[in-house]
Backbone as JSON Lines, residues from 0, in Angstrom:
{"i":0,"aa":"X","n":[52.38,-81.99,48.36],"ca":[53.4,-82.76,47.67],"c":[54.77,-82.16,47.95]}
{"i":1,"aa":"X","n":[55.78,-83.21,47.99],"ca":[57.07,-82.62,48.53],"c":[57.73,-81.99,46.97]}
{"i":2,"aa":"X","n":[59.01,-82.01,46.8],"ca":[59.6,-81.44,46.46],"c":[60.25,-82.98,45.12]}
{"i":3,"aa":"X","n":[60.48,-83.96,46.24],"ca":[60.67,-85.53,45.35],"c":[59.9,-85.79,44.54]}
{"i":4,"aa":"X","n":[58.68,-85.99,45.71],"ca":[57.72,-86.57,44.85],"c":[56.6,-85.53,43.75]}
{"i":5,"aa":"X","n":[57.0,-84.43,43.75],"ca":[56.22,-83.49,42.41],"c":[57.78,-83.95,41.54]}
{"i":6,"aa":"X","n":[58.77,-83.72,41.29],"ca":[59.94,-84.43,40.22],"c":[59.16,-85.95,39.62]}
{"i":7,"aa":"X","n":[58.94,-86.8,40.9],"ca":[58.55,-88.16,40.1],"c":[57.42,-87.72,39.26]}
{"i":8,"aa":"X","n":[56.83,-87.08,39.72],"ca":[55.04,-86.99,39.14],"c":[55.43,-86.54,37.63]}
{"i":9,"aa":"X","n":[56.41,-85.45,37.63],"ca":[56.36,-84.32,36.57],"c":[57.34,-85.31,35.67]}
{"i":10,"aa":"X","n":[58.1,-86.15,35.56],"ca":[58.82,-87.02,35.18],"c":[58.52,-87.97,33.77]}
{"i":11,"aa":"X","n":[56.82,-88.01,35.08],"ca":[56.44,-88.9,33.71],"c":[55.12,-87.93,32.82]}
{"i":12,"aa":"X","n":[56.14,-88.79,31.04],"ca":[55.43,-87.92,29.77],"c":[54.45,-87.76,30.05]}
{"i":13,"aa":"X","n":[53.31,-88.72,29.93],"ca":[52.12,-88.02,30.07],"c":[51.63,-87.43,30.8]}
{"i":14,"aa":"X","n":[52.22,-87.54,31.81],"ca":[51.6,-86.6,33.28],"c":[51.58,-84.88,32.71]}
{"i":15,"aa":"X","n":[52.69,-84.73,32.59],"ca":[53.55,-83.92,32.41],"c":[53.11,-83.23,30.69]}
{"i":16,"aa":"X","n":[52.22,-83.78,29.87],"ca":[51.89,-83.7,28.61],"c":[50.67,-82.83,29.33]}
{"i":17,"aa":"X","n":[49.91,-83.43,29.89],"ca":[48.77,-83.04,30.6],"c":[49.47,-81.77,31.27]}
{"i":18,"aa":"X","n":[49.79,-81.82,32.51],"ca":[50.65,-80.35,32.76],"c":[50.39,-79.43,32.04]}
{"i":19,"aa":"X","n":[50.86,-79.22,30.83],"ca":[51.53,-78.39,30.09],"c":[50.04,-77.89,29.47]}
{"i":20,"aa":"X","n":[49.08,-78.62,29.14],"ca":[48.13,-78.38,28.15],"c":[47.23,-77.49,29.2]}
{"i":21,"aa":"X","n":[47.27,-78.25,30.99],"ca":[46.47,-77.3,31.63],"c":[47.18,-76.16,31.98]}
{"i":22,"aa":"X","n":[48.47,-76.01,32.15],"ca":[49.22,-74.28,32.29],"c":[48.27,-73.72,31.21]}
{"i":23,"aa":"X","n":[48.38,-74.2,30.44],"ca":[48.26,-73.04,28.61],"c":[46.91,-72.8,28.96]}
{"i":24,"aa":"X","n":[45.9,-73.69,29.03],"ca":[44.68,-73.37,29.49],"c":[44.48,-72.58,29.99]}
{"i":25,"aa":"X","n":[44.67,-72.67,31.37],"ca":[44.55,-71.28,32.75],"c":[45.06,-70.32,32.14]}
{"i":26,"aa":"X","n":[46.86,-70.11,31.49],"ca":[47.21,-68.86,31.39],"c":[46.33,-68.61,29.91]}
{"i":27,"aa":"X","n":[46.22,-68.93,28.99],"ca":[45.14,-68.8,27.85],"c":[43.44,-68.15,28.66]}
{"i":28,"aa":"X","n":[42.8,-68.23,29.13],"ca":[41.65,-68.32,29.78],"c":[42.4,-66.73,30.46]}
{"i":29,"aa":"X","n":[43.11,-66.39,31.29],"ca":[43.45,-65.05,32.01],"c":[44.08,-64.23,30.89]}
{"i":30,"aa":"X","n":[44.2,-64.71,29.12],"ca":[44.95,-63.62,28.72],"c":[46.79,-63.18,28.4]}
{"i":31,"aa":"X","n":[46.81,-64.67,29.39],"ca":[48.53,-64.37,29.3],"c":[49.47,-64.84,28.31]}
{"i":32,"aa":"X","n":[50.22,-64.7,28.56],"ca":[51.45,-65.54,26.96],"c":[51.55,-66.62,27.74]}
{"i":33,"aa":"X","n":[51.75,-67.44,26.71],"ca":[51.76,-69.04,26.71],"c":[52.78,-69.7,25.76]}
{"i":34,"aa":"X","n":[53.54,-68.81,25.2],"ca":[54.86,-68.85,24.3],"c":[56.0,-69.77,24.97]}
{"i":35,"aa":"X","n":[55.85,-69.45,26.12],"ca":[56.75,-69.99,27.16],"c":[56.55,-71.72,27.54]}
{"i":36,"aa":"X","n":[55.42,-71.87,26.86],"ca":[55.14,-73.39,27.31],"c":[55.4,-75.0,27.0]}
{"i":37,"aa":"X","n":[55.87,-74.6,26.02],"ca":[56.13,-75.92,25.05],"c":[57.91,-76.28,25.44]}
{"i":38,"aa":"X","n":[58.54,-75.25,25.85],"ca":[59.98,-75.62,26.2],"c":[60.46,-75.81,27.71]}
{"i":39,"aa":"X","n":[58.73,-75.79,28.6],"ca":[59.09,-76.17,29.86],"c":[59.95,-77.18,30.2]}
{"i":40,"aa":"X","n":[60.57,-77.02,31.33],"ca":[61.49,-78.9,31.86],"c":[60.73,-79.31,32.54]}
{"i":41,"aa":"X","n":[60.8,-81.0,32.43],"ca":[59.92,-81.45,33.79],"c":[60.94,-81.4,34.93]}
{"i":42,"aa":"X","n":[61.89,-80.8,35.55],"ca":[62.37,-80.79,36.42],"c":[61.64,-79.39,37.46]}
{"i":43,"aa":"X","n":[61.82,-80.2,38.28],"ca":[60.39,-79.0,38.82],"c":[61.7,-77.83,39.64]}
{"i":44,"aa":"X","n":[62.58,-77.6,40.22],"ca":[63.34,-76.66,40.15],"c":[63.44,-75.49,38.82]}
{"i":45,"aa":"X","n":[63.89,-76.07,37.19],"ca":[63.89,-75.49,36.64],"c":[62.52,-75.01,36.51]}
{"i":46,"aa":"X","n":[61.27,-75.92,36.63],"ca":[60.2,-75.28,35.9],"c":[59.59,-74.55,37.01]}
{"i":47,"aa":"X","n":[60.02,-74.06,38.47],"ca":[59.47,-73.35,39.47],"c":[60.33,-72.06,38.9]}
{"i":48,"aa":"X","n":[61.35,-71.86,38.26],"ca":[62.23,-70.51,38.37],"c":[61.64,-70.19,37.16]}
{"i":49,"aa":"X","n":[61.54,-70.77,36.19],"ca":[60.58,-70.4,34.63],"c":[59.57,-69.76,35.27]}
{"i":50,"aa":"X","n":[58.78,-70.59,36.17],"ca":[56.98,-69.38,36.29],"c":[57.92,-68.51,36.98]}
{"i":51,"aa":"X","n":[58.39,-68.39,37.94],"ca":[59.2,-67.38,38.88],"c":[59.05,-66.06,37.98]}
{"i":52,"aa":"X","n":[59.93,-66.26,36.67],"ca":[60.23,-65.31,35.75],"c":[59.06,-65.13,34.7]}
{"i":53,"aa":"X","n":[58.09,-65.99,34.37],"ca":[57.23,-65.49,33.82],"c":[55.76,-64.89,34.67]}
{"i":54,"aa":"X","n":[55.64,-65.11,35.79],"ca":[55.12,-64.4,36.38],"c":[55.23,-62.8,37.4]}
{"i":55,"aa":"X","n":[56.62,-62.58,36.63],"ca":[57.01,-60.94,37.38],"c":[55.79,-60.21,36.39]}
{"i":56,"aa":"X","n":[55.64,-60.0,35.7],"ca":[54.7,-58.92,35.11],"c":[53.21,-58.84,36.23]}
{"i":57,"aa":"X","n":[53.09,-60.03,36.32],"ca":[51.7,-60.0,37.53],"c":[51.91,-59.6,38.66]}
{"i":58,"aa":"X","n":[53.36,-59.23,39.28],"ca":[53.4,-59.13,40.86],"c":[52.9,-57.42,40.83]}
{"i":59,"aa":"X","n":[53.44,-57.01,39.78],"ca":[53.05,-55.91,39.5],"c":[51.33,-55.65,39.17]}
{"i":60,"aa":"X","n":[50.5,-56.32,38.16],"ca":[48.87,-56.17,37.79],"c":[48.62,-56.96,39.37]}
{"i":61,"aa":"X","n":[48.23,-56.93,40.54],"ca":[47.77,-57.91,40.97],"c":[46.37,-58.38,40.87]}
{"i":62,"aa":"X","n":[45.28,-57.63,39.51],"ca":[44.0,-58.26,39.53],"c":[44.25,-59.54,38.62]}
{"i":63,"aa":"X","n":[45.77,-59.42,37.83],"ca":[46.41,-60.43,36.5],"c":[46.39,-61.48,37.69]}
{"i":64,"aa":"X","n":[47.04,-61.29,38.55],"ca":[47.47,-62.63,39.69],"c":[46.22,-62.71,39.96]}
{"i":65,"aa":"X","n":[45.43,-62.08,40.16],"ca":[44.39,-62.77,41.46],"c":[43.49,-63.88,40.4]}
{"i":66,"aa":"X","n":[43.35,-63.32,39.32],"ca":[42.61,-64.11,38.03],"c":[43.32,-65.24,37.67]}
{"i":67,"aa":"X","n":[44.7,-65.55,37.82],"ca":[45.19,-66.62,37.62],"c":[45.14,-67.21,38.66]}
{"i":68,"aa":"X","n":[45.54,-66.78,39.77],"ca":[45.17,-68.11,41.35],"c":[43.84,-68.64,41.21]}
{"i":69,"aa":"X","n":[42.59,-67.65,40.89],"ca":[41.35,-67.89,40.9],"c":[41.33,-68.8,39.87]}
{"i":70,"aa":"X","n":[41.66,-68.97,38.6],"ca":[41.54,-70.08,37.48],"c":[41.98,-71.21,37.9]}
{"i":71,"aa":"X","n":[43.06,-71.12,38.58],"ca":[43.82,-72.31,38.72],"c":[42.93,-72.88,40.62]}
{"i":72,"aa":"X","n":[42.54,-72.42,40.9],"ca":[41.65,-72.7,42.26],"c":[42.97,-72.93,43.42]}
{"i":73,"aa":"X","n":[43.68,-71.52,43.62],"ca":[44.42,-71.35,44.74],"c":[43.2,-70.04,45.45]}
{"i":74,"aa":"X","n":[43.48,-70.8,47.0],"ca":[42.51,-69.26,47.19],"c":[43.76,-68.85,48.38]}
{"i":75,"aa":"X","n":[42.98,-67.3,48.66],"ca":[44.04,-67.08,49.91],"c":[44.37,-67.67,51.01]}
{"i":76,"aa":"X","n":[43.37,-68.61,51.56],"ca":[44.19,-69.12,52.39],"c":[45.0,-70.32,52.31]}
{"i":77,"aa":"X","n":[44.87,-70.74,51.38],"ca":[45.78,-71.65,50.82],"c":[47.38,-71.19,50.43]}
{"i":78,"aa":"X","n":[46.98,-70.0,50.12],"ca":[48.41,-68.51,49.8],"c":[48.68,-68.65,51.25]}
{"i":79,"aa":"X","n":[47.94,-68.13,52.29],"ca":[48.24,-67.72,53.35],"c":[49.25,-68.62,54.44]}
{"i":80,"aa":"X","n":[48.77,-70.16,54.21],"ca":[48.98,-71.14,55.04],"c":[50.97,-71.8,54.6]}
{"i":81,"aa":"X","n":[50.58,-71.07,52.82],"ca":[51.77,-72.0,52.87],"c":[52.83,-70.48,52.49]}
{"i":82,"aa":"X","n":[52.64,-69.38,52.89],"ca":[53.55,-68.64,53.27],"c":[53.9,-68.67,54.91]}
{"i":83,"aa":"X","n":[53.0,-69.24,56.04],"ca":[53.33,-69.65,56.83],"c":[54.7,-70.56,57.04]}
{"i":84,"aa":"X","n":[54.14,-71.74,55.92],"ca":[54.8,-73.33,56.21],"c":[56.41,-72.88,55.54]}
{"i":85,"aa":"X","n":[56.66,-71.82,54.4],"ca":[57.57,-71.9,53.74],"c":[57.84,-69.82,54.16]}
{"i":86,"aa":"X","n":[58.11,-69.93,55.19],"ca":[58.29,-68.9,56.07],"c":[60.08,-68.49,55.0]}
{"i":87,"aa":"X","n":[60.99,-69.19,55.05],"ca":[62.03,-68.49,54.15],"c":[61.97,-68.45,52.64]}
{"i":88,"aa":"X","n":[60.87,-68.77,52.25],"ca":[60.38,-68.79,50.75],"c":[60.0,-67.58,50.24]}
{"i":89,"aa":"X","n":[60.69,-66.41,49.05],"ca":[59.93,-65.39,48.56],"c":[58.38,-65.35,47.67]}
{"i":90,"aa":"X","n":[57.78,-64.43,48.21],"ca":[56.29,-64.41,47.62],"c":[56.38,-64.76,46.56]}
{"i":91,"aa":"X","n":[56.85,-64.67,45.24],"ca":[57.73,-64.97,43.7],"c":[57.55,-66.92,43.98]}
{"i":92,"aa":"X","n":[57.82,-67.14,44.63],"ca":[58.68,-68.55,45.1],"c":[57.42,-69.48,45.33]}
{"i":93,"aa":"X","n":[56.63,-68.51,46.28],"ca":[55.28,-69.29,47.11],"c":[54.67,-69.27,46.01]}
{"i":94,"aa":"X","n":[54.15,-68.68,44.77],"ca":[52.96,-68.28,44.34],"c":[53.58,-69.59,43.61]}
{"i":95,"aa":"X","n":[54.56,-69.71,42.77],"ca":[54.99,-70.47,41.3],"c":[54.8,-71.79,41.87]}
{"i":96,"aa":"X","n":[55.63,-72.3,43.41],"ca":[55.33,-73.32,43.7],"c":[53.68,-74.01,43.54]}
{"i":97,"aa":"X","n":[52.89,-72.76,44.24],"ca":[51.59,-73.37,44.25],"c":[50.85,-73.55,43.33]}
{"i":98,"aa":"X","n":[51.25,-72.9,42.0],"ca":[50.54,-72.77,40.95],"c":[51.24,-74.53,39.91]}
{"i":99,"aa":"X","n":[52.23,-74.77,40.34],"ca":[52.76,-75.98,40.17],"c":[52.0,-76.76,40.4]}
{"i":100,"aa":"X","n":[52.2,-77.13,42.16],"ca":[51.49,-78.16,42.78],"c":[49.79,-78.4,42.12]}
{"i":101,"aa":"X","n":[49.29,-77.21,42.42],"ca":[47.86,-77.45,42.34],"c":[47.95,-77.79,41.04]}
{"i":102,"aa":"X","n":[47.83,-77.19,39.73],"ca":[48.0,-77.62,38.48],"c":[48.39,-79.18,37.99]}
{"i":103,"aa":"X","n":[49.31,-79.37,38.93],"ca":[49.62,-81.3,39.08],"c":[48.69,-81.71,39.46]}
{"i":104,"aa":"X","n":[47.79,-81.59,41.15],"ca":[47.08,-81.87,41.11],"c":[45.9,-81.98,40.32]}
{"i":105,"aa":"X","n":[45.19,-80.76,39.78],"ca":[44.25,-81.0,38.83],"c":[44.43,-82.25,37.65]}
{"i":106,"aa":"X","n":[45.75,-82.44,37.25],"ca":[45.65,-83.6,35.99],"c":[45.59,-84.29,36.67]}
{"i":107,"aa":"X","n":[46.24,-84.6,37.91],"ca":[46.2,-86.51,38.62],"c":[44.48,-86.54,38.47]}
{"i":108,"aa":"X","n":[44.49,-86.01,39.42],"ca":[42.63,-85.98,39.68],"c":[41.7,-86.23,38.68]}
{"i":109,"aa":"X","n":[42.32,-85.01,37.53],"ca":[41.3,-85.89,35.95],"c":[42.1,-87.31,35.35]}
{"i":110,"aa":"X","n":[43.18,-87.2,35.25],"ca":[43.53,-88.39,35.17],"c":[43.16,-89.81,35.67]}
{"i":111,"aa":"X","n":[42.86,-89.9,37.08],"ca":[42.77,-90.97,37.76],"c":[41.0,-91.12,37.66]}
{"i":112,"aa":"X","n":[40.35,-89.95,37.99],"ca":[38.93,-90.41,37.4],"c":[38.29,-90.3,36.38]}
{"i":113,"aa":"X","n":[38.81,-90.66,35.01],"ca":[38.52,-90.21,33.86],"c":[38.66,-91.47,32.96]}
């Protein structure tokens, strides 16, 4: 998903209601604060620099990160491919994006077959 079209997705309420309930999930399920969740934006710029900053404590634990990629079903080479594709993107940058995207994905997916 580009950059447009995750804004349209995240745009709309319920999508985006959903969003929010599966962040809390995953980070709930690994242990993490989830304080942070209820005042997300759906603007996906702001809400890529929010995880940005709530995920510095993990760059540091990296078994904290590896348990959250693993919840959220990023694996490494999925890490790997799109530190390739987004070659001027910081690791900080790659991880939040993907933890975005995929997380969108998961609600469309229950959404649409549910």
């Amino acid at each position: 998903m580009e950059e447009i079209d995750l804004n349209t997705q995240l745009i709309e309420i319920d999508l985006f209601n959903l969003f929010k309930i599966q962040i809390k999930k995953d980070f709930e399920t690994c242990g993490l604060d989830v304080n942070f969740i209820n005042d997300l934006p759906s603007d996906f710029f702001k809400l890529k620099a929010i995880f940005i900053n709530q995920l510095q404590p993990l760059f540091i634990n990296k078994m904290a990160l590896s348990n959250l990629l693993n919840r959220i079903d990023i694996s490494e080479t999925q890490l790997n491919n799109y530190q390739v594709k987004k070659i001027s993107f910081s690791f900080e940058e790659i991880i939040a994006e993907l933890i975005i995207k995929r997380t969108l994905q998961k609600v469309i997916l229950k959404k649409r077959f549910s």
